[in-house]
DRENGUTOR-365759 format. One line per 8 residues: number of its first residue (from 0); their letters; for each residue x, y, z of N, C-alpha, C. Coordinates in Angstrom, 1 decimal. Layout:
NUM> a> X Y Z X Y Z X Y Z  ... $
***
This chain:
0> xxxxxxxx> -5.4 -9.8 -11.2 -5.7 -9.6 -9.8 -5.4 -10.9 -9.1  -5.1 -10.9 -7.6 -4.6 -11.8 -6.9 -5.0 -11.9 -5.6  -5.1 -13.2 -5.2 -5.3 -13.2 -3.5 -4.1 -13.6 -2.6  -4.1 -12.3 -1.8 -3.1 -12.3 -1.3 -3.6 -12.9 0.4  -2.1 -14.1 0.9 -3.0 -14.7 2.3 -1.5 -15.0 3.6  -1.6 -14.0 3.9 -0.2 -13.9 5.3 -0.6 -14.7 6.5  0.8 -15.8 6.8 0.1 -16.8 7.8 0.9 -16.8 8.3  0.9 -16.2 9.8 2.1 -16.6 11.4 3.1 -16.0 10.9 $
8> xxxxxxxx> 2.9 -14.7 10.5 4.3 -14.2 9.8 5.2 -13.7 11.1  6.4 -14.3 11.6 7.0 -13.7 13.1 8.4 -13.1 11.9  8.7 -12.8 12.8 10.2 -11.8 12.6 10.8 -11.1 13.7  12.3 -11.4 14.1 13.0 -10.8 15.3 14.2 -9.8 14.4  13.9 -8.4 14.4 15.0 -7.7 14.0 16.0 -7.4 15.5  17.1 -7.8 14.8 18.3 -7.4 16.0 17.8 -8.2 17.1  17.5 -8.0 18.6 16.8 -8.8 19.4 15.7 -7.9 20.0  15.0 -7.6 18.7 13.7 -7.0 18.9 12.7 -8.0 18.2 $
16> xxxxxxxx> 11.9 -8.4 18.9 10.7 -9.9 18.2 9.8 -8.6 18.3  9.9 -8.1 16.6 9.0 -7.4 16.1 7.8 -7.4 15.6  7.9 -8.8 14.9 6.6 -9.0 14.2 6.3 -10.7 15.4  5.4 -10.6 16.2 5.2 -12.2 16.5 4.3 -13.1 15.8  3.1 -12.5 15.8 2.1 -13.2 14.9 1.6 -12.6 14.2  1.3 -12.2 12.9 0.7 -11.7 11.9 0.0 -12.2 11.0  -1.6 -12.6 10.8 -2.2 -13.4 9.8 -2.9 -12.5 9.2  -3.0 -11.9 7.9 -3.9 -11.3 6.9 -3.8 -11.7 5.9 $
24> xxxxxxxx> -5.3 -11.0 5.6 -5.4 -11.4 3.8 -5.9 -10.5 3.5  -5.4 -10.0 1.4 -6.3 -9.4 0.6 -7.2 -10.6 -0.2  -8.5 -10.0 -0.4 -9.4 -10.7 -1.4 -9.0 -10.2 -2.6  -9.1 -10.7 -3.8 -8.7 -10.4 -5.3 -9.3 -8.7 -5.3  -8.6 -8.6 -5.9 -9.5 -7.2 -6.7 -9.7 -6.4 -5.2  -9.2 -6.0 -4.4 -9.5 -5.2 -3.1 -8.6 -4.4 -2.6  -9.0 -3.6 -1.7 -7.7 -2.8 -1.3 -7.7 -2.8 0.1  -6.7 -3.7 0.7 -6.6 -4.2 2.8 -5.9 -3.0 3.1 $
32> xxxxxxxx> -6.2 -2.5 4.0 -5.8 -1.2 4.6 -4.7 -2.0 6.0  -3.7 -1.3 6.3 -2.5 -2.0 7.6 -2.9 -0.7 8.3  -3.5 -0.5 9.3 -3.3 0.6 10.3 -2.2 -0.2 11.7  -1.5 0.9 12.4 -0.8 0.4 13.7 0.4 1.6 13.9  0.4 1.4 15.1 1.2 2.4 16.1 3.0 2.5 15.0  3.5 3.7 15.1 4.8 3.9 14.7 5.5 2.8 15.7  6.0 2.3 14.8 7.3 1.3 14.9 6.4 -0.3 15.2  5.9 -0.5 14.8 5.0 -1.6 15.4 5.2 -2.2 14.0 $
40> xxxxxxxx> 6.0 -2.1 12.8 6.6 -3.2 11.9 5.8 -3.2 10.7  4.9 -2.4 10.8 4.1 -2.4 9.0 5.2 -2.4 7.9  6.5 -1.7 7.8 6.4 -1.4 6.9 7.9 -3.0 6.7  8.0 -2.9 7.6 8.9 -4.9 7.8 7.8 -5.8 7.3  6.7 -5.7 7.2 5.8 -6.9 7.1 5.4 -6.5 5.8  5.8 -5.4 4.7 5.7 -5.0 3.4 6.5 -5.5 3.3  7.8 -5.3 3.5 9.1 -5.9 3.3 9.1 -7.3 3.2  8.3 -8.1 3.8 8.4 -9.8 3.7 7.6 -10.1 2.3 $
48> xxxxxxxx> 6.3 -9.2 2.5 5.8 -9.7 1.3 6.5 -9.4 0.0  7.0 -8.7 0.0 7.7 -8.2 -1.4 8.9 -9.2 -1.6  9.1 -9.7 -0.4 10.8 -10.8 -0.6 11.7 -10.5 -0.3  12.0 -9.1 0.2 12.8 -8.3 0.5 13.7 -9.1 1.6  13.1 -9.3 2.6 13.1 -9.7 4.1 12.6 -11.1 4.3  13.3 -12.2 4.6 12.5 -13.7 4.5 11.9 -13.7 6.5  10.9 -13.6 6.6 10.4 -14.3 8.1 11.0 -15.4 8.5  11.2 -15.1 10.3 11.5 -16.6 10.9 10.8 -16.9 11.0 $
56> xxxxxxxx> 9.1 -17.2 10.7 8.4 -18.0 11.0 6.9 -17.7 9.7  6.4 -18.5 9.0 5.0 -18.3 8.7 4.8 -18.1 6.9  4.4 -18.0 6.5 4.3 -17.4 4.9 3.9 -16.3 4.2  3.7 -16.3 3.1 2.9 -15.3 2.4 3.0 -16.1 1.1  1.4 -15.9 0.6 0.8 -16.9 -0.3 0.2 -15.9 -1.2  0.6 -16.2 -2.7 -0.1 -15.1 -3.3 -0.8 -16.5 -4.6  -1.9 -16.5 -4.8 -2.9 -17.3 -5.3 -2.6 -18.5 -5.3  -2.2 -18.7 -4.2 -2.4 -19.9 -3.2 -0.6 -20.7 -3.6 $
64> xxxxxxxx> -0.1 -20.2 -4.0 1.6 -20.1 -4.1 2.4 -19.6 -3.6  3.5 -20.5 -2.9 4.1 -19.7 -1.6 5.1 -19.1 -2.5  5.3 -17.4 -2.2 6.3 -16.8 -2.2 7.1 -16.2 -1.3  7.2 -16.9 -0.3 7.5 -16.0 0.9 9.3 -15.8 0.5  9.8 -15.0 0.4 11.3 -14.8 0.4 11.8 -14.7 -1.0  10.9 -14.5 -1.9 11.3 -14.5 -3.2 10.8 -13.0 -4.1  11.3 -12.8 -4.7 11.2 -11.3 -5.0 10.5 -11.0 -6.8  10.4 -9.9 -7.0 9.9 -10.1 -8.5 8.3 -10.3 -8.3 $
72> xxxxxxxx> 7.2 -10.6 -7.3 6.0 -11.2 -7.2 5.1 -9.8 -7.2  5.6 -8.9 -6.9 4.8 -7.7 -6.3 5.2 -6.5 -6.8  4.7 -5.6 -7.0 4.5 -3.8 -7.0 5.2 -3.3 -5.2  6.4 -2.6 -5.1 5.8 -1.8 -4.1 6.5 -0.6 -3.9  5.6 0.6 -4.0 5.6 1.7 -3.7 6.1 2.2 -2.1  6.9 3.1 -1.9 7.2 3.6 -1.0 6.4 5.3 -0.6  6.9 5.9 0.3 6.6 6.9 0.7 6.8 8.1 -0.6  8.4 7.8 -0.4 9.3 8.7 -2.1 8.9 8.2 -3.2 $
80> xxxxxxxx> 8.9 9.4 -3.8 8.2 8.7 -5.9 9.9 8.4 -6.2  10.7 8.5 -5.4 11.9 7.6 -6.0 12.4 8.2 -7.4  11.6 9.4 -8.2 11.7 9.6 -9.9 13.2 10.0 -9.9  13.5 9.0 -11.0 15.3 9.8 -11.3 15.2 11.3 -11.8  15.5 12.3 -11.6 15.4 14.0 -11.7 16.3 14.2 -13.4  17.0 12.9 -13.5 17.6 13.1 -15.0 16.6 12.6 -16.4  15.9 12.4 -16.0 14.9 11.2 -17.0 13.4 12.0 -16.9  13.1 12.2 -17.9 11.2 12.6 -18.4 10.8 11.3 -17.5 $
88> xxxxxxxx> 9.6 12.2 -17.4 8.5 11.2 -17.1 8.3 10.2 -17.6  8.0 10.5 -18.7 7.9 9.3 -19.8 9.2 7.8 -19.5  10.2 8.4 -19.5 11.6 7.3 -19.4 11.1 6.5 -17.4  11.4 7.6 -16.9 11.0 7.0 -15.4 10.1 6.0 -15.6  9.1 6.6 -15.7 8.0 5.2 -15.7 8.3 4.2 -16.6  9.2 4.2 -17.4 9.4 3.1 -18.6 10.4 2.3 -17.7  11.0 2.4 -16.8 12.4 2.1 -16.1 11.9 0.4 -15.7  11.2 -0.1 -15.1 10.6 -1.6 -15.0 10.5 -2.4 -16.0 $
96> xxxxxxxx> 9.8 -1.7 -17.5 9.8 -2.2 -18.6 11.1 -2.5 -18.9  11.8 -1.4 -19.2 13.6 -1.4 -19.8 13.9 -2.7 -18.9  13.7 -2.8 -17.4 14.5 -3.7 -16.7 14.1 -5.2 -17.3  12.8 -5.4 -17.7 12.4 -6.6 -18.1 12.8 -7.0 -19.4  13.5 -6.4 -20.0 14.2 -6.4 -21.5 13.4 -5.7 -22.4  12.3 -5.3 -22.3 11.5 -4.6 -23.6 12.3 -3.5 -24.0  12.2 -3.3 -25.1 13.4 -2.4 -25.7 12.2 -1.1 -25.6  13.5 -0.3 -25.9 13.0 1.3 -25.7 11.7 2.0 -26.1 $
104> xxxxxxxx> 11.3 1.4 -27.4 10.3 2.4 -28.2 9.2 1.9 -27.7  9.2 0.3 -27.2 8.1 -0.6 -27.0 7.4 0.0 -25.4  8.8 0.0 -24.8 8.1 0.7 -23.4 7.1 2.0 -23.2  8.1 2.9 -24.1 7.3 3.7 -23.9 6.3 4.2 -24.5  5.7 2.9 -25.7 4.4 3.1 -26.3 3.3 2.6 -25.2  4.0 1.3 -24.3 3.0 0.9 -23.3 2.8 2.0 -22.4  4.2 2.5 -21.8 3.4 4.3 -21.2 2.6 5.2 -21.7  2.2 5.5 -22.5 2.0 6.4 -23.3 0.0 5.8 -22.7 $
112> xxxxxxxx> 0.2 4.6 -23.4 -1.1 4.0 -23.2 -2.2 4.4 -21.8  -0.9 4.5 -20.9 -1.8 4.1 -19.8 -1.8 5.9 -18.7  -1.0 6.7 -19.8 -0.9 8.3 -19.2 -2.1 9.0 -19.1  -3.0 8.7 -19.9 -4.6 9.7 -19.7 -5.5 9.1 -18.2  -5.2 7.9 -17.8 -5.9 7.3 -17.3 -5.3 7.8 -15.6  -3.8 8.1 -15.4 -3.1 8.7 -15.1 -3.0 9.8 -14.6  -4.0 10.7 -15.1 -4.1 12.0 -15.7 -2.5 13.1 -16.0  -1.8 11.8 -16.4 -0.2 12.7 -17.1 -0.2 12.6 -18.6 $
120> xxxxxxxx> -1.3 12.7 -19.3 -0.9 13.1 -20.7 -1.1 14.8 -20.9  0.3 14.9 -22.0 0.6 16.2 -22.2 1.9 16.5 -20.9  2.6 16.0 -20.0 3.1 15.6 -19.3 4.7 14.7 -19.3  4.5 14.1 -20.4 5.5 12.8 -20.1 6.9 13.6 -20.5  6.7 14.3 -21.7 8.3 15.2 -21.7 8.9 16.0 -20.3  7.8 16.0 -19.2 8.6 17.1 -18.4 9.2 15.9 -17.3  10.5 17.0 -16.9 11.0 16.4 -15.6 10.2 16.3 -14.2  10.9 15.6 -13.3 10.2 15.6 -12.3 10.3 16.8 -11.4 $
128> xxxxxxxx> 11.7 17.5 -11.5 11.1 19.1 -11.1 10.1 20.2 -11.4  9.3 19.8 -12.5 8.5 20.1 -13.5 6.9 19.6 -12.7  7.1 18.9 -12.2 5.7 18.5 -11.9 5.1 18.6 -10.1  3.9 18.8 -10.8 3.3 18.7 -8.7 3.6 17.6 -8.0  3.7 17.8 -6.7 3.7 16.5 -6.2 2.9 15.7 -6.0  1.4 16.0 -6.6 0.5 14.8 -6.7 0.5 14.2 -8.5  1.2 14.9 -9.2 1.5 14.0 -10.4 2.3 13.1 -10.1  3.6 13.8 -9.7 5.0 13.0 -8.9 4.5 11.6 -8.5 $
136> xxxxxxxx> 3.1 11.5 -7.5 3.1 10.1 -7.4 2.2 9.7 -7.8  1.7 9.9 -8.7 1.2 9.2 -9.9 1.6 8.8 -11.1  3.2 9.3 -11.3 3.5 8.8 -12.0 4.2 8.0 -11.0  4.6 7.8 -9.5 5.3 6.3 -9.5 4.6 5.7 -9.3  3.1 6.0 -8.9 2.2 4.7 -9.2 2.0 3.8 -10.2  1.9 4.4 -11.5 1.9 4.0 -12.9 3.6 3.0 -13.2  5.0 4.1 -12.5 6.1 3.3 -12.6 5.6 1.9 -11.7  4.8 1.8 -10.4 4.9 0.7 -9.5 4.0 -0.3 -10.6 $
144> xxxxxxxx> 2.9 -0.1 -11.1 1.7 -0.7 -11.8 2.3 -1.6 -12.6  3.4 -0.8 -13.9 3.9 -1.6 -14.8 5.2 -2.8 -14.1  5.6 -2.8 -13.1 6.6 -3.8 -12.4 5.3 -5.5 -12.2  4.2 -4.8 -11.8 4.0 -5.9 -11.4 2.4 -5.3 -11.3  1.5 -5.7 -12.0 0.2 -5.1 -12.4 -0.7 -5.9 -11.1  -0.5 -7.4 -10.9 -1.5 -7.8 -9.9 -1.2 -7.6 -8.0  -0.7 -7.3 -8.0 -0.5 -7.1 -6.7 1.0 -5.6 -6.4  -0.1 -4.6 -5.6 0.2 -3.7 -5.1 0.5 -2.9 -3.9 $
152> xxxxxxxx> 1.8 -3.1 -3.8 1.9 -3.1 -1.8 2.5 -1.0 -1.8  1.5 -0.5 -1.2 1.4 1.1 -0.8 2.2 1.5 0.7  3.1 1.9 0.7 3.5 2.0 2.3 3.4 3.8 2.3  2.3 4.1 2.6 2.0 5.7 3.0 2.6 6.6 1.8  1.9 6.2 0.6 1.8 6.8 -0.6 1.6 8.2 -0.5  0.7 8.4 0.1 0.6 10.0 0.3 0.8 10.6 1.5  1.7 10.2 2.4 2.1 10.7 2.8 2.4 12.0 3.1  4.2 12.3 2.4 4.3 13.4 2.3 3.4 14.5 1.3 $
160> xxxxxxxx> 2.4 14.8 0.7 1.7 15.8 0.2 0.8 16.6 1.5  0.4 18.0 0.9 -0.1 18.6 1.7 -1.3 17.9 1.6  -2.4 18.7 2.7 -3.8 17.9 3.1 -4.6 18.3 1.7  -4.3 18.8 1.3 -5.4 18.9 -0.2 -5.0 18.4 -1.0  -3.8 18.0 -1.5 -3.4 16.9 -2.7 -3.6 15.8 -2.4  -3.2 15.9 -1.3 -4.0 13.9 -0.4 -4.9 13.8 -0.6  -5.4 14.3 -0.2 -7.4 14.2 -0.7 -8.1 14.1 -2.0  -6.9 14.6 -2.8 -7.0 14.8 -4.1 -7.0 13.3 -4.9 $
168> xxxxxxxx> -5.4 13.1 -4.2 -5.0 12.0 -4.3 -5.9 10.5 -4.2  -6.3 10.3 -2.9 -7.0 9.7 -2.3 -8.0 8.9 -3.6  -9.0 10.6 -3.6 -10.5 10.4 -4.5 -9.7 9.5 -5.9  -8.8 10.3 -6.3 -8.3 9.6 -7.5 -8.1 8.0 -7.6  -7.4 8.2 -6.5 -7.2 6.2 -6.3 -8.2 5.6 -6.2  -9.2 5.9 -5.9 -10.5 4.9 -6.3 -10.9 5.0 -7.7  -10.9 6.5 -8.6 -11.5 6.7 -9.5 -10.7 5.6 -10.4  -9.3 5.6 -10.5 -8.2 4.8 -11.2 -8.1 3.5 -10.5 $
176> xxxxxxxx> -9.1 2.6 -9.9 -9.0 1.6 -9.4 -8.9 0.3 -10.1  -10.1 0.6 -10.7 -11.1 0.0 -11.7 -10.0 -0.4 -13.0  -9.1 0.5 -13.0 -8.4 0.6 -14.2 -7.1 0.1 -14.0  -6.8 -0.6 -12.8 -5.7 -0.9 -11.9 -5.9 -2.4 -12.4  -7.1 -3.0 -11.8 -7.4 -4.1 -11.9 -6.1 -4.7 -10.6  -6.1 -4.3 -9.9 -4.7 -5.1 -8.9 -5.6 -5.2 -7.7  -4.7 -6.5 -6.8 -5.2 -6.2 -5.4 -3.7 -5.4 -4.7  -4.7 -4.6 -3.9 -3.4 -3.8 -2.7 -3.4 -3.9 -1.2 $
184> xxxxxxxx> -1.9 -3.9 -0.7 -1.6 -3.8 0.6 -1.3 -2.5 0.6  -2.5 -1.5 1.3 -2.1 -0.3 1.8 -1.7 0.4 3.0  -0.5 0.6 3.3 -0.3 0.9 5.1 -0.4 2.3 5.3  -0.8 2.8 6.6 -1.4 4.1 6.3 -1.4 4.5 7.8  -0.8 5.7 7.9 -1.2 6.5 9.5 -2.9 6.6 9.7  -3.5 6.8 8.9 -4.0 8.1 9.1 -5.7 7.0 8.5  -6.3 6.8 9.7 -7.8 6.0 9.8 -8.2 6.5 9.1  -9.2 7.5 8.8 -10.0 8.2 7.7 -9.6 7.6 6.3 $
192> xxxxxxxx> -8.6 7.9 6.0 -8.0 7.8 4.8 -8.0 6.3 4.5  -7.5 5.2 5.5 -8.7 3.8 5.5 -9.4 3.5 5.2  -10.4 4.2 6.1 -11.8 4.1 5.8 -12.3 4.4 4.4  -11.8 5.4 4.0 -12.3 6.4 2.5 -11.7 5.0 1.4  -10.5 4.4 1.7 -9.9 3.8 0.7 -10.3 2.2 0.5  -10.4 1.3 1.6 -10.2 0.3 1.8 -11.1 -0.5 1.9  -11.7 -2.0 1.7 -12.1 -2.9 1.8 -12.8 -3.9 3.2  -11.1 -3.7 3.5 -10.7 -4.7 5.0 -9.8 -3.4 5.3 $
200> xxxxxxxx> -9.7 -3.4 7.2 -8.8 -2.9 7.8 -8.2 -3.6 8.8  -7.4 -3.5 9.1 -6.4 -4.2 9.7 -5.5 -3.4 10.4  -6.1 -3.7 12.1 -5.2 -2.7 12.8 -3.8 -3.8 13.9  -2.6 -3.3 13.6 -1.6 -4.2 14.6 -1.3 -3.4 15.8  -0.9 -4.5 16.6 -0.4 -3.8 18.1 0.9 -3.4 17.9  1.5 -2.5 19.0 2.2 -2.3 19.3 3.5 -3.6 19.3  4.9 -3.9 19.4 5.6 -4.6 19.1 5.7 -5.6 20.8  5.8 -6.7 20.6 5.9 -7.6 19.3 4.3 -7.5 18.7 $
208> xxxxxxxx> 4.6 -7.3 17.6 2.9 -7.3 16.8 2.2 -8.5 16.2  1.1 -8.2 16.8 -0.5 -9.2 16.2 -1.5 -8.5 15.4  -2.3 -8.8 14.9 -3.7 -8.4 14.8 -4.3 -8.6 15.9  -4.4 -7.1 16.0 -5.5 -6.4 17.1 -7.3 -6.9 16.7  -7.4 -5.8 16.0 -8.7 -6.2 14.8 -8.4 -6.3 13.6  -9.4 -7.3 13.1 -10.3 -6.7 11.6 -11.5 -6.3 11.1  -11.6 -5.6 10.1 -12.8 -5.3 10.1 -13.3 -4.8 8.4  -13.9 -5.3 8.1 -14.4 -5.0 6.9 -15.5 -3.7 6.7 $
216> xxxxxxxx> -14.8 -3.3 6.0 -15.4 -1.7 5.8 -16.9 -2.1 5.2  -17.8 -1.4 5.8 -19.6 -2.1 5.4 -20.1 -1.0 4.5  -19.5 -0.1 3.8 -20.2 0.6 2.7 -19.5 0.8 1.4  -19.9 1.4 0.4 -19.3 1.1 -0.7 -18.3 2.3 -0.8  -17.0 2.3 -1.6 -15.9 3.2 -1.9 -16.8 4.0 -2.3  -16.9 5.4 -2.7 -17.3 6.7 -3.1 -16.2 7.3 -3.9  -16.8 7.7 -4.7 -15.6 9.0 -5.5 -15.0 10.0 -5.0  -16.3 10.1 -3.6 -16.0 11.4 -2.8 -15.6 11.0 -1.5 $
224> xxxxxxxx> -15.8 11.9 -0.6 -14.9 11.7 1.2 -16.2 11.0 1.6  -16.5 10.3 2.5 -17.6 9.6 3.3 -17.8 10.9 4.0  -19.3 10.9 4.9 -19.5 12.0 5.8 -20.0 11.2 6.5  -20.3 11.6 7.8 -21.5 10.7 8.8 -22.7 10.5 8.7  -23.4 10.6 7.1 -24.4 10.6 7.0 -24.7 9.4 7.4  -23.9 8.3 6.8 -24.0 6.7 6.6 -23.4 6.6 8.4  -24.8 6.3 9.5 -23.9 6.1 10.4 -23.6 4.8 11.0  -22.9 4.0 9.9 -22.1 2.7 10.0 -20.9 3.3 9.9 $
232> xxxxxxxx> -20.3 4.4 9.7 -18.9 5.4 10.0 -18.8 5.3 11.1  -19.4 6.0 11.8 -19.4 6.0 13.1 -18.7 5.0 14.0  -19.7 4.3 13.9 -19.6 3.0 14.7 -18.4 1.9 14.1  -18.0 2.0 13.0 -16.8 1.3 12.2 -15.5 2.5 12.8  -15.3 3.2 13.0 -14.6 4.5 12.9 -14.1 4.6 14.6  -15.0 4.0 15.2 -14.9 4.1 16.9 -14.0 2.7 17.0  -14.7 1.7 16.7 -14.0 0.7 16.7 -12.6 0.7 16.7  -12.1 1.4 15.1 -10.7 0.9 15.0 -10.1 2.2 15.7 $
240> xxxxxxxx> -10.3 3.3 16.6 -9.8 3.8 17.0 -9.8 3.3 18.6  -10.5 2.8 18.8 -10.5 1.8 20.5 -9.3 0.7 20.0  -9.2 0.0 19.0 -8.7 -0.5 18.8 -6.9 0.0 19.0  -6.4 0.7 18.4 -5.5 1.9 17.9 -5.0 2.2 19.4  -5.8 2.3 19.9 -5.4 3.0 21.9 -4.9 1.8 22.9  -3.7 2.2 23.3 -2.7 1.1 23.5 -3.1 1.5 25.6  -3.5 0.7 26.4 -3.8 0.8 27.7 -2.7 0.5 28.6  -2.2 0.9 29.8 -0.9 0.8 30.0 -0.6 -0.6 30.5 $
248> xxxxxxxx> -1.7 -1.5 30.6 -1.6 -2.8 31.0 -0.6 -3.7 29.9  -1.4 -3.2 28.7 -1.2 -3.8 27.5 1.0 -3.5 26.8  1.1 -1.9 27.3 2.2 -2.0 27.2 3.2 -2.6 28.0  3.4 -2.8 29.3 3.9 -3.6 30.4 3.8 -5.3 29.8  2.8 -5.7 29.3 2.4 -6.7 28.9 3.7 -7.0 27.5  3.8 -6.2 27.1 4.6 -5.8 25.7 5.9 -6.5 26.1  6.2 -5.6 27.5 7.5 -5.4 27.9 7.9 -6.7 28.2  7.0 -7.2 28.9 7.1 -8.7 29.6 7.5 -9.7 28.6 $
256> x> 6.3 -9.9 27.5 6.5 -11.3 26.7 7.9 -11.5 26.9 $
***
């Protein structure tokens, strides 16, 4: 596990000053939630941290070691499970290992290890046409895990699934958390699913983007969905949606900088 710490991160794509100021952090072992308006650069500001994309301005510090622009440091999962349609399960998720030279039999005995936990054992021989699409991204979670076990960047993992595999999905990612042992950057439309998931939330503005709020989620993860019983929901839940609502001042203001 790792602590992850983003400082002044700016970025101008094309002559769009997309990202202007960006400061967050994960605590070790935690899961930061990125909420913010479509196009407002979350998934550019995954891109820096992975190395993908170097910033014109600021860092990213992962246990207290700058990696800003260097690659190989991170897990990260996209929307698509990405699974090659010619390769078992089994092989797909071995595909990080293979890349790191472990030879064949060895990878996929470390797969093998980590499939129940997974819930893909009895699984690994089939293709990915073969499987639901909430296996589908569980096994590229498992492929993302084995690249790079301490730090895990989520950019709308669940996404594309219908509303009951998400949900499915969701509960699972906490249940398999524990067993993750990583810290995660999770970006996410969809506040509830924040809330249900996450630690810390972090909402950005519209472009050029800052942190709007933060806010640390004040009750514990659950196995299950939160309800309003706990009514610190509420009141946490209002916030980042005041937050989230863009006033026409504030867009003009956009326009101007």
């Amino acid at each position: 596990m790792s602590r992850i710490v983003l400082s002044g991160i700016r970025k101008t794509l094309g002559n769009l000053l997309t990202l202007k100021e960006v400061s967050l952090e994960a605590e070790e072992g935690t899961i930061a939630g990125i909420l913010g308006p479509s196009g407002c650069g979350k998934s550019t500001l995954l891109n820096i941290v992975a190395g993908l994309i170097r910033p014109d301005a600021g860092t990213v510090m992962i246990d207290g070691m700058n990696v800003t622009g260097k690659t190989g440091q991170v897990s990260y999962m996209q929307q698509k499970d990405l699974l090659l349609p010619s390769r078992s399960t089994l092989d797909n998720i071995a595909i990080p290992l293979i890349l790191k030279g472990v030879p064949l039999p060895e990878a996929r005995s470390e797969v093998r290890r980590h499939l129940d936990a997974f819930g893909l054992s009895g699984f690994e021989h089939h293709y990915p046409h073969q499987l639901s699409g909430g296996m589908r991204q569980r096994a590229a979670l498992l492929r993302t895990y084995l690249f790079s076990s301490r730090v895990l960047l989520l950019d709308e993992p669940f996404a594309s699934l219908d509303a009951l595999t998400r949900r499915h999905m969701q509960s699972w990612l906490i249940r398999v958390f524990a067993h993750l042992q990583a810290t995660i950057l999770f970006v996410t439309h969809d506040l509830d699913e924040a809330l249900h998931l996450c630690d810390r939330i972090y909402v950005l503005s519209e472009c050029p983007t800052v942190v709007k709020l933060a806010v640390e989620v004040p009750f514990r993860r659950p196995p299950s969905w939160r309800t309003s019983v706990d009514p610190r929901y509420a009141a946490v839940r209002d916030s980042l949606l005041e937050a989230l609502s863009v006033a026409p001042e504030d867009r003009l203001d956009n326009q101007l900088d």
